[in-house]
PyMOL CGO cylinders between C-alpha atoms (Angstrom):
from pymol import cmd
from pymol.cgo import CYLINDER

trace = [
    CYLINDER, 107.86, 86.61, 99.83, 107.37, 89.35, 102.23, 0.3, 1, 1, 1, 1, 1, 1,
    CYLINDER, 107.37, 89.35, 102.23, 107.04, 93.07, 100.81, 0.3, 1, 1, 1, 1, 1, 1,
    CYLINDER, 107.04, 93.07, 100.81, 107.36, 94.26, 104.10, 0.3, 1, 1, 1, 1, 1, 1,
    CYLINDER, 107.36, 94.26, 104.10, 110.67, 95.97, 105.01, 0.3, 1, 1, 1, 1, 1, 1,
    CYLINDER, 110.67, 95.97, 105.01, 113.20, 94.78, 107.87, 0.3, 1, 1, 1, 1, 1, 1,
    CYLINDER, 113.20, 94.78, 107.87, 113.52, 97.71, 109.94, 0.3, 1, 1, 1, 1, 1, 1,
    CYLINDER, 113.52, 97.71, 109.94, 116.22, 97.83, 112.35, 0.3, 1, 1, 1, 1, 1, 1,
    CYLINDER, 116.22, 97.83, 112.35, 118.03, 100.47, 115.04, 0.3, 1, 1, 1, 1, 1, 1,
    CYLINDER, 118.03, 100.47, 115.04, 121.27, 101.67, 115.43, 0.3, 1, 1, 1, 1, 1, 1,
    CYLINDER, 121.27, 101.67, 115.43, 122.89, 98.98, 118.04, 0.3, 1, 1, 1, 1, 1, 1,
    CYLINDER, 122.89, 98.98, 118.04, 124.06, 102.91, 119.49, 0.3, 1, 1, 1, 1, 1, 1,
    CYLINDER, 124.06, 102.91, 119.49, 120.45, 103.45, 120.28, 0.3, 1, 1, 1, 1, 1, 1,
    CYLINDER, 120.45, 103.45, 120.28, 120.54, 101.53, 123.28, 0.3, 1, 1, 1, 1, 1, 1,
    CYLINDER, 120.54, 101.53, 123.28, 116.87, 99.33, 125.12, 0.3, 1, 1, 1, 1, 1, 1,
    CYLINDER, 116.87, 99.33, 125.12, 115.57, 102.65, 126.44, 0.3, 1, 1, 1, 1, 1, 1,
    CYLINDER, 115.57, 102.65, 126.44, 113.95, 104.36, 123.50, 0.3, 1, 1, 1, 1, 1, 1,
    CYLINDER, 113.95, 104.36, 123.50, 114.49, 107.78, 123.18, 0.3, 1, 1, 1, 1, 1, 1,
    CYLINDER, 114.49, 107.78, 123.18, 115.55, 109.38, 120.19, 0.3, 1, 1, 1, 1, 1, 1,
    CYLINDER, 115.55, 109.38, 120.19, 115.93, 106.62, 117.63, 0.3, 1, 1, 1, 1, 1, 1,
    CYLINDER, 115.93, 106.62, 117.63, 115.62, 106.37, 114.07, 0.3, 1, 1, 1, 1, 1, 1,
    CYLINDER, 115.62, 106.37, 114.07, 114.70, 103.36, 112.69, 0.3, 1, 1, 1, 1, 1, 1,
    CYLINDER, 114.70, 103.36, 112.69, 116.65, 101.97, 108.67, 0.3, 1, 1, 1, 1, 1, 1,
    CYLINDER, 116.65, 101.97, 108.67, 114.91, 99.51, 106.32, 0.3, 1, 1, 1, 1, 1, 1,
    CYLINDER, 114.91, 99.51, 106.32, 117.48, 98.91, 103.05, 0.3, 1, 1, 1, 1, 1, 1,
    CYLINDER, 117.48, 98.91, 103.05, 116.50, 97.94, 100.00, 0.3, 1, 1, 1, 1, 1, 1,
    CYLINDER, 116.50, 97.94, 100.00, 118.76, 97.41, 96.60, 0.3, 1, 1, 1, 1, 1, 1,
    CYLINDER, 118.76, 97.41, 96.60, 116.55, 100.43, 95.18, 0.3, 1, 1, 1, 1, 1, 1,
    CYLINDER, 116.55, 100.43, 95.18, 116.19, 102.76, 98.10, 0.3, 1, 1, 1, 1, 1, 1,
    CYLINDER, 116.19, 102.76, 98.10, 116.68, 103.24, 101.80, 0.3, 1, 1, 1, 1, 1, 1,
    CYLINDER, 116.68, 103.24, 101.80, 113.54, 104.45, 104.32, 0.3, 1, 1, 1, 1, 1, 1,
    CYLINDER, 113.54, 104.45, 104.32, 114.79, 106.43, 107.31, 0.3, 1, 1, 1, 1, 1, 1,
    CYLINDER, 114.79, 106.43, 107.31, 111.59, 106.45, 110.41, 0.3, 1, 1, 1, 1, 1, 1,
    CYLINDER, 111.59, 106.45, 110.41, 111.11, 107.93, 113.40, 0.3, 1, 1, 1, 1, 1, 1,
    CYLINDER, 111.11, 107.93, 113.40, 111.20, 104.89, 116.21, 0.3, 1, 1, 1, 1, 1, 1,
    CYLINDER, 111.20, 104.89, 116.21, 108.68, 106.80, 118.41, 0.3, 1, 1, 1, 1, 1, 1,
    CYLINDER, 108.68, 106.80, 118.41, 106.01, 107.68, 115.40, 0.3, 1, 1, 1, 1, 1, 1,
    CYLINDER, 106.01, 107.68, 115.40, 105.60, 104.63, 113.09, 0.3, 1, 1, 1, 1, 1, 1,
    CYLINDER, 105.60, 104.63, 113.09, 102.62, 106.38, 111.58, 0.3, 1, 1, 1, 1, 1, 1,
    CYLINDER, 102.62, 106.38, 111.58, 104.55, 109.40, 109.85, 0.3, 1, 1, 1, 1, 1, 1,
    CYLINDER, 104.55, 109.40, 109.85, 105.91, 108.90, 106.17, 0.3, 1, 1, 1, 1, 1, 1,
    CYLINDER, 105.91, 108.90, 106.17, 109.59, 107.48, 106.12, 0.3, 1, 1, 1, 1, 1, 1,
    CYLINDER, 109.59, 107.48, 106.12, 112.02, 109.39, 104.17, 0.3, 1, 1, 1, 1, 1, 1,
    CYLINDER, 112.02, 109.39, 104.17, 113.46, 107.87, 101.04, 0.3, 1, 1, 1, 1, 1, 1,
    CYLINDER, 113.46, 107.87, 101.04, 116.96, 108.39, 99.76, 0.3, 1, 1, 1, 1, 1, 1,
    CYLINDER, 116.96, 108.39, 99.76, 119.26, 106.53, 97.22, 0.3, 1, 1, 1, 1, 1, 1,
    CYLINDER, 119.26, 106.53, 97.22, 121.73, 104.26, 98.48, 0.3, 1, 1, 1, 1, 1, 1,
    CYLINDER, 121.73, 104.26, 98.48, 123.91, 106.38, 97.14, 0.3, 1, 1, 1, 1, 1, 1,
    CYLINDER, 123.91, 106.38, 97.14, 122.76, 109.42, 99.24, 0.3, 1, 1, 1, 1, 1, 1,
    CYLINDER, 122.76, 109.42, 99.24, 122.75, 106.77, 102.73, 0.3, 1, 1, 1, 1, 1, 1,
    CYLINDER, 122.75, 106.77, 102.73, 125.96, 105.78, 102.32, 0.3, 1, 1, 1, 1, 1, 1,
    CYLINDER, 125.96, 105.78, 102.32, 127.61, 109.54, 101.72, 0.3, 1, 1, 1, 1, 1, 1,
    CYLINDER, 127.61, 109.54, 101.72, 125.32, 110.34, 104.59, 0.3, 1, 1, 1, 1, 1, 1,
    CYLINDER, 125.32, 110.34, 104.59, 126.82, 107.92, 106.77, 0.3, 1, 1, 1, 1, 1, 1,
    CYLINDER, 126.82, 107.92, 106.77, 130.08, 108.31, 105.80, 0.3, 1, 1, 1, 1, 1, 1,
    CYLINDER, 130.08, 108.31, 105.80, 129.82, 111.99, 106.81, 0.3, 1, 1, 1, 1, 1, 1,
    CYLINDER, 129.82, 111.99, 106.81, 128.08, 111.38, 110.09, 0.3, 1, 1, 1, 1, 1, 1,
    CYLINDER, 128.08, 111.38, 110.09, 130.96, 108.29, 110.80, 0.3, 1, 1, 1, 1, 1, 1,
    CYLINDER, 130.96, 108.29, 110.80, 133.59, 111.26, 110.19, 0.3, 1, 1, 1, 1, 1, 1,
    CYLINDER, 133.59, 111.26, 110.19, 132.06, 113.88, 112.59, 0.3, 1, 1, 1, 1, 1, 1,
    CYLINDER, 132.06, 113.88, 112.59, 132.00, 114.49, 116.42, 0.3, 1, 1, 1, 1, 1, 1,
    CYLINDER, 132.00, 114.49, 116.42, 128.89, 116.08, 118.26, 0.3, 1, 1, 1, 1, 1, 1,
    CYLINDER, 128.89, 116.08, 118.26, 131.41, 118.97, 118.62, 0.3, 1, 1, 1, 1, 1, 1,
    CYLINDER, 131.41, 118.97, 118.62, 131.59, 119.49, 114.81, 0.3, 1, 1, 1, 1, 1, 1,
]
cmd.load_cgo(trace, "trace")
């Protein structure tokens, strides 16, 4: 059994790079990366916290 996360990218971010995040979800927590800097610490919130997150950023325009 792996301990590895499965990391995976918006299917918004498109094949050209850019400015991605990269997700790995877990039952306990959720790690949010930079695609560009796999080196740097992910950030850690509660599934709780992810999914009023993305909730919130489903409900917004860039305008907003």
């Amino acid at each position: 059994m792996s301990t590895e996360p499965a990391w995976f990218k918006s299917s918004y971010s498109g094949s050209g790079g850019g400015n991605c995040v990269e997700v790995a979800v877990r039952p306990e927590v959720v790690h949010v990366r930079d695609s560009k800097d796999k080196r740097i610490r992910p950030l850690a919130v509660t599934p709780t916290a992810w999914t009023a997150f993305t909730a919130l950023a489903g409900n917004s325009s860039p305008n907003d």
